[in-house]
VOKEKOL-170598 format. One line per 3 residues: number of its first residue (from 1); for each residue x, y, z of N, C-alpha, C, CB. Coordinates in steps of 0.02 Angstrom, whole numbers, plus 50000, padded with zeros to 5 digits. Each point is the difference from the previous one (the first is absolute). Glycine has a CB too. Layout:
# residues N
NUM = X/Y/Z/X/Y/Z/X/Y/Z/X/Y/Z | ...
This chain:
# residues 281
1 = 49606/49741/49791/49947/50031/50039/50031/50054/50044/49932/49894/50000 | 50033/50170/49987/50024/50047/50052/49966/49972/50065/50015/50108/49919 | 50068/49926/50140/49983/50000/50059/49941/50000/50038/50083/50032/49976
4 = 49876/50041/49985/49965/50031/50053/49929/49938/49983/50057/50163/50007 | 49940/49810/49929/49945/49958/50002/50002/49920/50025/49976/50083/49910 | 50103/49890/50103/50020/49929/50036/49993/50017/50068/50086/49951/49917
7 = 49913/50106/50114/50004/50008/50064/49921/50008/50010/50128/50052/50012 | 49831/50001/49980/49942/49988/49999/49970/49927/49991/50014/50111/49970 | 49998/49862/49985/49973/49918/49995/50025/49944/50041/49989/50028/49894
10 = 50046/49966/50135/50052/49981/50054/49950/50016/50067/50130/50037/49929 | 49851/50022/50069/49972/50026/50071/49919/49993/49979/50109/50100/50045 | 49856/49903/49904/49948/49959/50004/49988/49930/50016/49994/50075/49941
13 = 50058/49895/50031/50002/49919/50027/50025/49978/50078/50030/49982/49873 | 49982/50098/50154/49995/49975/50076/50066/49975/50026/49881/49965/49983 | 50151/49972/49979/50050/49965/50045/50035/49987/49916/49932/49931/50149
16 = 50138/50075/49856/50050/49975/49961/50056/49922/50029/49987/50149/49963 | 49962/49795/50067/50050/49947/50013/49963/49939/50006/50078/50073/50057 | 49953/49873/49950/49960/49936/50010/49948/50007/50054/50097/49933/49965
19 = 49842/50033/50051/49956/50010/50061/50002/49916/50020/49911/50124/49962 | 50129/49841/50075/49997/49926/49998/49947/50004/50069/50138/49948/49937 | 49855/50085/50099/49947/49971/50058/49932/49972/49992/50055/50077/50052
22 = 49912/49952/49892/49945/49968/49980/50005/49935/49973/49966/50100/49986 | 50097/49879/49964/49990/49935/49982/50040/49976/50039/49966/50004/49897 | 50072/50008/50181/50020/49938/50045/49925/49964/50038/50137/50068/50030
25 = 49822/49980/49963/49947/49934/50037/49991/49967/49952/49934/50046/50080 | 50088/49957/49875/49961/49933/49968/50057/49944/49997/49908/50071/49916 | 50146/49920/50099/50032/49957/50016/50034/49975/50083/50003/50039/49873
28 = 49987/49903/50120/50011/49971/50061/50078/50025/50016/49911/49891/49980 | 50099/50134/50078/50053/50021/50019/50059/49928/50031/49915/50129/50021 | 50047/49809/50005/50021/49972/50029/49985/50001/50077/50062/50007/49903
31 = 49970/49935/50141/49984/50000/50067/50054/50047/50030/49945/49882/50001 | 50015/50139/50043/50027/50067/50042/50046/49987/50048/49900/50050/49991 | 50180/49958/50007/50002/49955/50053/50077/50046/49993/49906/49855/49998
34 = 50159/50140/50052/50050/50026/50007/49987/50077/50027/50046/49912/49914 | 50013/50114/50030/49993/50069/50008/49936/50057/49993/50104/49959/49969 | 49875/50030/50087/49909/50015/49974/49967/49987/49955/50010/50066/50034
37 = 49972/49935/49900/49972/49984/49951/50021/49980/49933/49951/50055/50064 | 50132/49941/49957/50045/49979/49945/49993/49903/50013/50103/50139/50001 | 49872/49844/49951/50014/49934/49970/50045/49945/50009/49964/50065/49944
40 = 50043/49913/50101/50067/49941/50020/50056/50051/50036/49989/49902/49878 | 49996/50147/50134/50066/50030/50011/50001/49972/50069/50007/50113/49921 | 50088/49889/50083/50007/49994/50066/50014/50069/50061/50041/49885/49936
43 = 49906/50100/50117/50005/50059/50050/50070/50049/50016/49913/49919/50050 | 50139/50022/49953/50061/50016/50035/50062/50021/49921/49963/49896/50138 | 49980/50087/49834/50050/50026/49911/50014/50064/49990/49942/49925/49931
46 = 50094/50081/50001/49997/50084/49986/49908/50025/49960/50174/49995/49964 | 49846/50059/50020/49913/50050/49996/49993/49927/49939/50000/50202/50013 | 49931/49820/49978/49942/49967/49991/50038/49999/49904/49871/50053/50128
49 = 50141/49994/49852/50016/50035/49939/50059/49952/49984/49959/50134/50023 | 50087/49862/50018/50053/49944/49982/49980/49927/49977/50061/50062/50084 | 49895/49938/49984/49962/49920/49991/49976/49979/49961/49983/50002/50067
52 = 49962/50040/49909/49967/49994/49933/50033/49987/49943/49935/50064/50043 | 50125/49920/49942/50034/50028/49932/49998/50052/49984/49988/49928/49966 | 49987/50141/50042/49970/50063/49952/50074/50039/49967/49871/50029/50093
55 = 50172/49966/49991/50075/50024/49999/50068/49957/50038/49928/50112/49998 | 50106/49917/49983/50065/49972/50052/50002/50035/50068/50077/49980/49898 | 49903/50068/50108/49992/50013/50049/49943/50070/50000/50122/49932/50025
58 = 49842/50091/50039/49947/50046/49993/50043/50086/49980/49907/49909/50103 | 50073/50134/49888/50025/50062/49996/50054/50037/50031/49907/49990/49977 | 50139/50047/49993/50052/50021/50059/50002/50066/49969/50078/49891/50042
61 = 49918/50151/50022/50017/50082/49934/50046/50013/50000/49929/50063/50004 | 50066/49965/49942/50053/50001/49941/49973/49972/49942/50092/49989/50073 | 49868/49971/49930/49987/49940/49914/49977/50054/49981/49960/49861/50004
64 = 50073/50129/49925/49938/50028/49949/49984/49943/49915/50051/50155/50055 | 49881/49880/49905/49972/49973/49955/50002/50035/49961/49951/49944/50044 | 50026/50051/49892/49987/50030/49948/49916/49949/49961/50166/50053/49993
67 = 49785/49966/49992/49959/49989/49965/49954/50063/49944/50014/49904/50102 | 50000/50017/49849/49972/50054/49939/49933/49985/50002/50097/50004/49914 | 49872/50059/50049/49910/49984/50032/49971/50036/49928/49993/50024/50173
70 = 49947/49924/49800/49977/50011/49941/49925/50011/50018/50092/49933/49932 | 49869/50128/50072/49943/50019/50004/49934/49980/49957/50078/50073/50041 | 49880/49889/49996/49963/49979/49942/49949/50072/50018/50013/49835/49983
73 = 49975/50194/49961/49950/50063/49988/49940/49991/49971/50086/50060/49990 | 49869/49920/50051/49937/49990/49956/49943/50064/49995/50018/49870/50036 | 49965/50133/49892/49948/50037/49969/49926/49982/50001/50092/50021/49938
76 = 49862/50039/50091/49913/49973/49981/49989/50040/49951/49944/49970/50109 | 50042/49989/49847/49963/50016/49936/49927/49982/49995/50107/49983/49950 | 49860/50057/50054/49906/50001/49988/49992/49981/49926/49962/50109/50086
79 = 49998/49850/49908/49958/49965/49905/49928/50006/50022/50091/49879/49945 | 49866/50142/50014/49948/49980/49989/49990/49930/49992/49992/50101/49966 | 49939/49873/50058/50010/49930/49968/49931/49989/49951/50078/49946/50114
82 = 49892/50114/49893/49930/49989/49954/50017/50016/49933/49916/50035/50088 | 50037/49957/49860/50004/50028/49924/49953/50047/50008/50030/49902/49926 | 49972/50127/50037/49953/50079/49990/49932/49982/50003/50079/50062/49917
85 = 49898/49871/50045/49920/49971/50000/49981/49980/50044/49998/49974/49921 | 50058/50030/50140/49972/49948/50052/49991/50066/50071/50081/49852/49947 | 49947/50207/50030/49984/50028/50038/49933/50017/50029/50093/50013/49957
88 = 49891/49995/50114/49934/50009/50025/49971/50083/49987/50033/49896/50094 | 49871/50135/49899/50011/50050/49999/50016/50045/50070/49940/49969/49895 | 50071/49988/50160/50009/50042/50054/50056/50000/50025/49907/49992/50019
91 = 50135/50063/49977/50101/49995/50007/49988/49966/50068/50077/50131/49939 | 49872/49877/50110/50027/49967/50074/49971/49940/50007/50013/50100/50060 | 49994/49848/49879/49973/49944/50012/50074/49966/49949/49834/50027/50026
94 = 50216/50016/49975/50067/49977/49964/50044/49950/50050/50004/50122/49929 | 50026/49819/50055/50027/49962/50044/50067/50051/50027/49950/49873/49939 | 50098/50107/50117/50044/50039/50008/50067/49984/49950/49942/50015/50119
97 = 50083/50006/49891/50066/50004/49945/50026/49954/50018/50025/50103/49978 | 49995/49842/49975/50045/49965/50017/50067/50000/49985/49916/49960/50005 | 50117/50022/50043/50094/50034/50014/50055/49928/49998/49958/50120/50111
100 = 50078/49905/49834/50056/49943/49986/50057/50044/50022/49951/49922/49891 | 50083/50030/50150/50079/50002/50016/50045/49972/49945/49973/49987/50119 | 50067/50058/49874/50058/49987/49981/50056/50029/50008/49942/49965/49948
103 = 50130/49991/50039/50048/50023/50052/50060/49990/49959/49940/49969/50114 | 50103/50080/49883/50063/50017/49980/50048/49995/50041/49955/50059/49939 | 50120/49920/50046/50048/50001/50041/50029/50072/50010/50018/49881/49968
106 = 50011/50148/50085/50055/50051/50000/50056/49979/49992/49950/50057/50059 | 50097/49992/49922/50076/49985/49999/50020/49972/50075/50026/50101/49905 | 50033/49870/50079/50034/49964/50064/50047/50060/50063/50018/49876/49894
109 = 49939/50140/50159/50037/50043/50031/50049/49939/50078/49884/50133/49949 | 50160/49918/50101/50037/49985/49997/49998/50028/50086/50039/49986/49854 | 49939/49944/50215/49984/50039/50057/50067/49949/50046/49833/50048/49981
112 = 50173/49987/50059/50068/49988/50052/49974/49985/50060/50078/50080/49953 | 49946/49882/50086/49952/49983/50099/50084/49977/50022/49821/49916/49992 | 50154/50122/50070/50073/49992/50038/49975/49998/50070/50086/50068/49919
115 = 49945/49878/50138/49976/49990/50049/50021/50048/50054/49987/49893/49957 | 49976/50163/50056/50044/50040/50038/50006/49984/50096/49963/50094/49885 | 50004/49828/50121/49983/50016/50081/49985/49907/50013/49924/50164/50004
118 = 50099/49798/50053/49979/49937/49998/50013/49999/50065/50015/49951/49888 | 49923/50036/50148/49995/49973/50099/49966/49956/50014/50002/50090/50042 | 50001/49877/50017/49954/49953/50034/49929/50017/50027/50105/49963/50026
121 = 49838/50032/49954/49949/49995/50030/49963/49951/50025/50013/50071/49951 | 49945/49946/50091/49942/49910/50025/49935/50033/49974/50051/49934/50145 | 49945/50024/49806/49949/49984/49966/49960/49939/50018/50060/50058/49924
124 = 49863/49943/50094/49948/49941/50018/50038/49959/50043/49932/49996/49893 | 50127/50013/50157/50037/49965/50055/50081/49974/49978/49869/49958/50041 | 50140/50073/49889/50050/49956/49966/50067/50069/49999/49897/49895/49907
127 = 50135/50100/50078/50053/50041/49987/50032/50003/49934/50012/49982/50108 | 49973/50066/49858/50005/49989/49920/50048/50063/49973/49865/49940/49987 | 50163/50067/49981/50035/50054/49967/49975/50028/49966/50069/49964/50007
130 = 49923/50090/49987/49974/50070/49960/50026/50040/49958/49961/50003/50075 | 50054/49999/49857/50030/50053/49951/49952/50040/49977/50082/49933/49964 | 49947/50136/50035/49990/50048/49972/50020/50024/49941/49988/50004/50089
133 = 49974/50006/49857/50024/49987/49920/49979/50075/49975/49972/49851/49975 | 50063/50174/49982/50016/50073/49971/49975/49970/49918/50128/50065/50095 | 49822/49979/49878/49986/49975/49917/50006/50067/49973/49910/49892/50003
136 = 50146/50114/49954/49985/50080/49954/50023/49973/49922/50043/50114/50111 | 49937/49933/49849/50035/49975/49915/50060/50003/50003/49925/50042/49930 | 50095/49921/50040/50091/50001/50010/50008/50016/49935/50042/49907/50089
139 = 50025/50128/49888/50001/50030/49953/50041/49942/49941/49989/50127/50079 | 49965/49901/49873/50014/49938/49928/50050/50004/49974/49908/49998/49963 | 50148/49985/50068/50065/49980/49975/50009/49977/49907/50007/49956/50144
142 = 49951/49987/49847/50009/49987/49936/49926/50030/49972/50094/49887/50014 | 49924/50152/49932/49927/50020/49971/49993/49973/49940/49992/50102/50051 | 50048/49826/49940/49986/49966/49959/49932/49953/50014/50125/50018/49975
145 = 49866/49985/50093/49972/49941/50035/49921/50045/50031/50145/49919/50041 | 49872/50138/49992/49970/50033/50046/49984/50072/49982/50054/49923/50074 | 49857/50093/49936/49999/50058/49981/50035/50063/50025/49914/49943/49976
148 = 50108/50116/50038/50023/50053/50014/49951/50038/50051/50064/49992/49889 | 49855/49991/50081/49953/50051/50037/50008/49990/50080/49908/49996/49896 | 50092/50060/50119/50011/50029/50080/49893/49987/50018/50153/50140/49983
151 = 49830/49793/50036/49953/50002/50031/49966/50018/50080/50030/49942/49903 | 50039/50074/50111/49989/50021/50088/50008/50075/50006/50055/49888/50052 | 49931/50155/49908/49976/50061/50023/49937/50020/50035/50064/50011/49920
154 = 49911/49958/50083/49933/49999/50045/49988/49948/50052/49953/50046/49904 | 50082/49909/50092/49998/49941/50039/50089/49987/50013/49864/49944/49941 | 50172/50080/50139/50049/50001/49995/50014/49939/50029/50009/50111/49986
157 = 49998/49847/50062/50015/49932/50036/49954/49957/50031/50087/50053/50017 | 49923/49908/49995/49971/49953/50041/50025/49959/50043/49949/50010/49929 | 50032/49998/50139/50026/49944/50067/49951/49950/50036/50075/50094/50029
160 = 49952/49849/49979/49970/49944/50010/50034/49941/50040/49949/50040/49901 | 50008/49945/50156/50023/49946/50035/49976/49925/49989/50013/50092/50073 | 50044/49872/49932/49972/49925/50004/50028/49963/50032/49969/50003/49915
163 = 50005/49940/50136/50009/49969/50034/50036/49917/49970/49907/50093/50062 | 50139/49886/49969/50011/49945/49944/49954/49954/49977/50091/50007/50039 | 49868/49995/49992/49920/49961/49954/49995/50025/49930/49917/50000/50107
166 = 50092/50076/49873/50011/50038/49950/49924/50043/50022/50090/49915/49899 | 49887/50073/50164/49948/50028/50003/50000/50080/50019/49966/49880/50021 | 49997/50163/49942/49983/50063/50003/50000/50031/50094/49922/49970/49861
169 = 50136/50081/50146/49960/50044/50071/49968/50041/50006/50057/49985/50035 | 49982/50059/49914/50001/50072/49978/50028/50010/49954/49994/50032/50082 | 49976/50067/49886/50030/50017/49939/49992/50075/50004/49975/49889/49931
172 = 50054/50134/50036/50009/50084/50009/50027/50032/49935/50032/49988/50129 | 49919/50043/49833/50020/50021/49930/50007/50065/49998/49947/49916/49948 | 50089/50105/49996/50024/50070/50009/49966/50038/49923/50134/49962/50084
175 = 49818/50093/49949/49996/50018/49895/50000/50079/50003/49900/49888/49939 | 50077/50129/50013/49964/50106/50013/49970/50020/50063/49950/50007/49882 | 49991/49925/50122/49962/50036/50060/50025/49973/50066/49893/50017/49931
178 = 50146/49938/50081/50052/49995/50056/50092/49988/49992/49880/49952/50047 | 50150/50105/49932/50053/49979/49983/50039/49971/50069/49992/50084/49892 | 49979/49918/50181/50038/49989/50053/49970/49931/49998/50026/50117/50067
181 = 49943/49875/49897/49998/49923/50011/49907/50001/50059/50196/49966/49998 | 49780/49956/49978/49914/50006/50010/49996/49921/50033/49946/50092/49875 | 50072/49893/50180/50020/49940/50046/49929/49957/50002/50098/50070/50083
184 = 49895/49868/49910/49930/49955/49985/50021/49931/50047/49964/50047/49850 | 50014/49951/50187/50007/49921/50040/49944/49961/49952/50027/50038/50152 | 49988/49903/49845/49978/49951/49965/49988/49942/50036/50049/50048/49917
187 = 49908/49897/50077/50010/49945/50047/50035/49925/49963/49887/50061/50071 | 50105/49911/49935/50021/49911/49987/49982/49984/49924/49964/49954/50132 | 49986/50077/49881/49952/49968/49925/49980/50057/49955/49937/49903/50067
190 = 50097/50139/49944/50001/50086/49952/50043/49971/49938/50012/50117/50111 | 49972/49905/49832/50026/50018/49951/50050/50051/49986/49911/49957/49988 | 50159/50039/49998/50039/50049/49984/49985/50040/49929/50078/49932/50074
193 = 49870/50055/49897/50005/50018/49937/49989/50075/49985/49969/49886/49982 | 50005/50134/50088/49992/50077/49978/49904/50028/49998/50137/49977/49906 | 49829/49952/50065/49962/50013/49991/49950/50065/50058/50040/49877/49926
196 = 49977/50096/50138/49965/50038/50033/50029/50069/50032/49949/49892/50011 | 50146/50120/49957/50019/50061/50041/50030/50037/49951/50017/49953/50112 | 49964/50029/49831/50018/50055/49933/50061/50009/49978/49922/50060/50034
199 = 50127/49892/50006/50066/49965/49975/49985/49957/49922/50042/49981/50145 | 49950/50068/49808/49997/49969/49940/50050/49971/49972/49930/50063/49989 | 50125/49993/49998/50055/49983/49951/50049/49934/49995/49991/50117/50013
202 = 50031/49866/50073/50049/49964/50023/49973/49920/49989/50042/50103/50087 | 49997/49851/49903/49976/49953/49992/50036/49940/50062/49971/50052/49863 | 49982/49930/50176/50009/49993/50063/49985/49948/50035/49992/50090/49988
205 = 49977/49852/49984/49962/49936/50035/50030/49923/49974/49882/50081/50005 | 50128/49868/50033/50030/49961/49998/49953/49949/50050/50113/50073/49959 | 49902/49849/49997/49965/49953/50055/50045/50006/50043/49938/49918/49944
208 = 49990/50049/50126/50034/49997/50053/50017/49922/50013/49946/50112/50041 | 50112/49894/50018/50039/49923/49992/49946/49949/50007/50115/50033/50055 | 49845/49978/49998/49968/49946/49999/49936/49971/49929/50036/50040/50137
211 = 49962/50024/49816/49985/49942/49944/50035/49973/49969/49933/50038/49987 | 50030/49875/49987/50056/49966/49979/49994/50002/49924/50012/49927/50106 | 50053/50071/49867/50002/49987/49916/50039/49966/49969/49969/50082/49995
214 = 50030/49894/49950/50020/49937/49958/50054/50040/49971/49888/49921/49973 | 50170/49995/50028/50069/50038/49956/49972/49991/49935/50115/49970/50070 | 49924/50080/49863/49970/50026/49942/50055/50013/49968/49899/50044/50040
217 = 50095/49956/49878/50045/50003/49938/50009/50100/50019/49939/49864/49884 | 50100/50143/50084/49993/50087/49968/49932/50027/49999/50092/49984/49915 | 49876/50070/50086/49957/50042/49981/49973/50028/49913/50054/50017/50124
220 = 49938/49964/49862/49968/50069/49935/49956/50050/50024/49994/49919/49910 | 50073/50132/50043/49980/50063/49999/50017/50043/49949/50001/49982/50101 | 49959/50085/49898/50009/50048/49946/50078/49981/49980/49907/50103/50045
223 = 50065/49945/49882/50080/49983/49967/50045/50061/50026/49957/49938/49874 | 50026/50115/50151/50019/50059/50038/50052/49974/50066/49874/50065/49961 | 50080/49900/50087/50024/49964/50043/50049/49941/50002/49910/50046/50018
226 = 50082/49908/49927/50039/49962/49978/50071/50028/49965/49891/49938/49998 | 50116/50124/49990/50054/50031/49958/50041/50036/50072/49925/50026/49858 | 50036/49983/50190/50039/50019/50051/50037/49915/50057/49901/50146/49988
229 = 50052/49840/50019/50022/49922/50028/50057/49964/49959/49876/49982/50037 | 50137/50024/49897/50055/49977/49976/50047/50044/50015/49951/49942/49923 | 50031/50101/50061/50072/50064/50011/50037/49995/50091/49915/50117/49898
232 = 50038/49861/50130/50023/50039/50088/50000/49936/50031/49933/50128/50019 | 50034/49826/49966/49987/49926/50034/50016/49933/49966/49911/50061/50048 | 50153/49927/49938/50024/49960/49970/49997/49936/50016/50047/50078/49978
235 = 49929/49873/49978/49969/49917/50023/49925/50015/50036/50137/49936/50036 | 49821/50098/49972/49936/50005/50038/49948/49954/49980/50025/50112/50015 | 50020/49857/49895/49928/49962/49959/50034/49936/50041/49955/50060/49844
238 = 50076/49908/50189/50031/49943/50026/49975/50004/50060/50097/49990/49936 | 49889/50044/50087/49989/50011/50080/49938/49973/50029/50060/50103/49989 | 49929/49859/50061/49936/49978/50035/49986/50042/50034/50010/49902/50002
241 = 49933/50105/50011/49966/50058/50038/49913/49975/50040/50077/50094/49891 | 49926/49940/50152/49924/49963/50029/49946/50056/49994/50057/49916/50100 | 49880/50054/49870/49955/50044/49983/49940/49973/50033/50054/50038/49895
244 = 49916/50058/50117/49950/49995/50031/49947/50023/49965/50058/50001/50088 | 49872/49961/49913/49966/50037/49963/49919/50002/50048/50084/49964/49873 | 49887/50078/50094/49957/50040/50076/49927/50010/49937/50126/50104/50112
247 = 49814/49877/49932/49925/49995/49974/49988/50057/49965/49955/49936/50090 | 50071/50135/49917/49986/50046/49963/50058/50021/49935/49927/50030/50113 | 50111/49929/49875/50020/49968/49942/50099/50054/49998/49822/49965/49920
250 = 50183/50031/50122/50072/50038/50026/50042/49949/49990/49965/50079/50091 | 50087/49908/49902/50058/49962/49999/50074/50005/50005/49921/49975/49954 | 50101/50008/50070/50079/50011/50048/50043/49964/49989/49961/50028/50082
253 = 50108/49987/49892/50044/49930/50007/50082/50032/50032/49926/49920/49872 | 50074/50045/50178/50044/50018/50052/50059/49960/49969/49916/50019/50109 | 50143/49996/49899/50068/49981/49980/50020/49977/50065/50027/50081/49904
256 = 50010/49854/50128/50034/49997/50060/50067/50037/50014/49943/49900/49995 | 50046/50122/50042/50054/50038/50032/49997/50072/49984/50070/49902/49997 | 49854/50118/49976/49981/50074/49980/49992/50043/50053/49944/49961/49909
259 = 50071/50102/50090/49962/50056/50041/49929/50010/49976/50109/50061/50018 | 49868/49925/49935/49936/50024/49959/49963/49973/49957/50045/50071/50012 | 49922/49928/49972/49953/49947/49962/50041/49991/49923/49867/50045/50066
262 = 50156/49910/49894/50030/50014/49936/49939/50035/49952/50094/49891/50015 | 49853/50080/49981/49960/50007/49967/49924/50012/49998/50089/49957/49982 | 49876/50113/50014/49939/49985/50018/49962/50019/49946/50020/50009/50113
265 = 49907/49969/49874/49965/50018/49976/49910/50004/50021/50113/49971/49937 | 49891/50082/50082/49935/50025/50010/49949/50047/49973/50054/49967/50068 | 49886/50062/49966/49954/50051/49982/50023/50055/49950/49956/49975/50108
268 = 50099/50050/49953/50037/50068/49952/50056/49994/49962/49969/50063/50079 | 50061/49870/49920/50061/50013/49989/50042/49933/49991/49980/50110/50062 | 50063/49918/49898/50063/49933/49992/50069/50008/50058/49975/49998/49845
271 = 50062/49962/50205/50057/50042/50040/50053/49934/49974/49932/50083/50135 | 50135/49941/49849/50052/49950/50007/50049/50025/50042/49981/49955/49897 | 50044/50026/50137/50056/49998/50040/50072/49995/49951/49918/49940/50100
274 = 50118/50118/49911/50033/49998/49952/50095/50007/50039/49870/50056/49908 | 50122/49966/50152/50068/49983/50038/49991/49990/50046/50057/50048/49960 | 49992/49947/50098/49985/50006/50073/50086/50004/50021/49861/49920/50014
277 = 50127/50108/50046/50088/50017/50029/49983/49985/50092/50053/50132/49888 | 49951/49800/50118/50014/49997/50080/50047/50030/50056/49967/49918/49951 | 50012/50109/50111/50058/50033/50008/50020/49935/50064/49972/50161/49958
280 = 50072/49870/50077/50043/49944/50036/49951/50033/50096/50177/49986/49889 | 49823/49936/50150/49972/50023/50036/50023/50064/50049/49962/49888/49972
């Protein structure tokens, strides 16, 4: 698929990433209790993010990731559904068109997040740590694995804060019509997905700690994705992982001791986590 028509379709669909806030109400978070709304945590513990299992420890800049991200691209195709005999003689008494989706994969591209910024804030009375996360395409080293196409010519970065809850502060995307960058405060219960600030490309949302999820076998996934996970992530089919899965049919499976979700699959898209490089505090 040429560029100029994955990018256009990308930016019709609004948001390129998981949207888990809609399906955390539908699961019980647990009793509210510790570190503000983190789950058993203890007050006097480390961030909320440690506690949880999610990581070994919350963000330090310097980390960086690598995730590969498989675009689901869906097509409307219009059918008639009448036969010619059944047509009426008055065209404006014709039912409306009815419209089937269907959806093709893109090639496997190839995006980089690096924590450029991590401080203390008081959040709802609590004191929580704050990273600041950098998302641009990182360049496809193996093009055995990863497409080549340069999809950020129109859409150059993306910045984003999260609190160790993993909850959304802010975000500030960079494209044509703001290359200095287009700053969006967000609240608690905002969606990183883009949907509402035209941050399409980047793929950007992750449960937050306080939902809870079940430990879990490996993932299935494309054979695209699976050809990169063997190559870069060695033993991953052995690996336990805790998955989350959310009412509007999103699903997550976190690796312990990850910077990033190992595995997602949602609306737009397939994401695997394919390295990570901790830096030292």
């Amino acid at each position: 698929m040429r560029l100029s028509r994955l990018v256009l379709l990308v930016a019709a669909l609004a948001f390129a990433a998981c949207s888990a806030s809609d399906g955390e109400k539908a699961q019980d978070p647990g009793k509210k209790v510790g570190k503000g709304d983190c789950p058993d945590c203890d007050p006097h513990g480390g961030s909320a993010f440690e506690q949880a299992d999610m990581g070994l420890r919350f963000y330090v800049t310097g980390d960086t990731w690598q995730v590969a991200w498989q675009f689901k691209v869906r097509h409307d195709m219009a059918r008639e559904t009448l036969h010619a005999d059944q047509l009426p003689d008055d065209p404006g008494e014709l039912p409306a068109i009815q419209e089937e989706r269907q959806v093709s994969l893109s090639p496997v591209y190839l995006f980089g997040y690096a924590v450029g910024q991590v401080d203390k804030q008081v959040i709802d009375n609590v004191q929580r740590e704050v990273a600041v996360i950098r998302v641009t395409q990182a360049p496809a080293a193996r093009a055995d694995l990863f497409s080549q196409e340069r999809l950020d010519r129109h859409e150059y970065a993306l910045e984003f804060a999260l609190d160790d809850l993993l909850r959304p502060m802010w975000e500030t995307f960079y494209n044509q019509e703001y290359p200095n960058g287009k700053y969006i405060e967000v609240d608690s219960e905002s969606s990183l997905s883009g949907l509402d600030s035209g941050a399409g490309l980047f793929p950007h949302n992750v449960p937050r700690v306080l939902t809870q999820g079940l430990d879990s076998a490996a993932p299935s996934m494309t054979f695209e994705l699976e050809a990169a996970a063997d190559a870069m992530v060695p033993g991953w089919r052995q690996a336990t992982y805790r998955k989350f899965q959310f009412a509007n049919g999103d699903v997550v499976y976190w690796a312990a001791g990850a910077l990033w979700p190992f595995f997602v699959d949602c609306q737009t898209g397939y994401g695997l986590l394919v390295g990570q490089t901790l830096a030292e505090r």
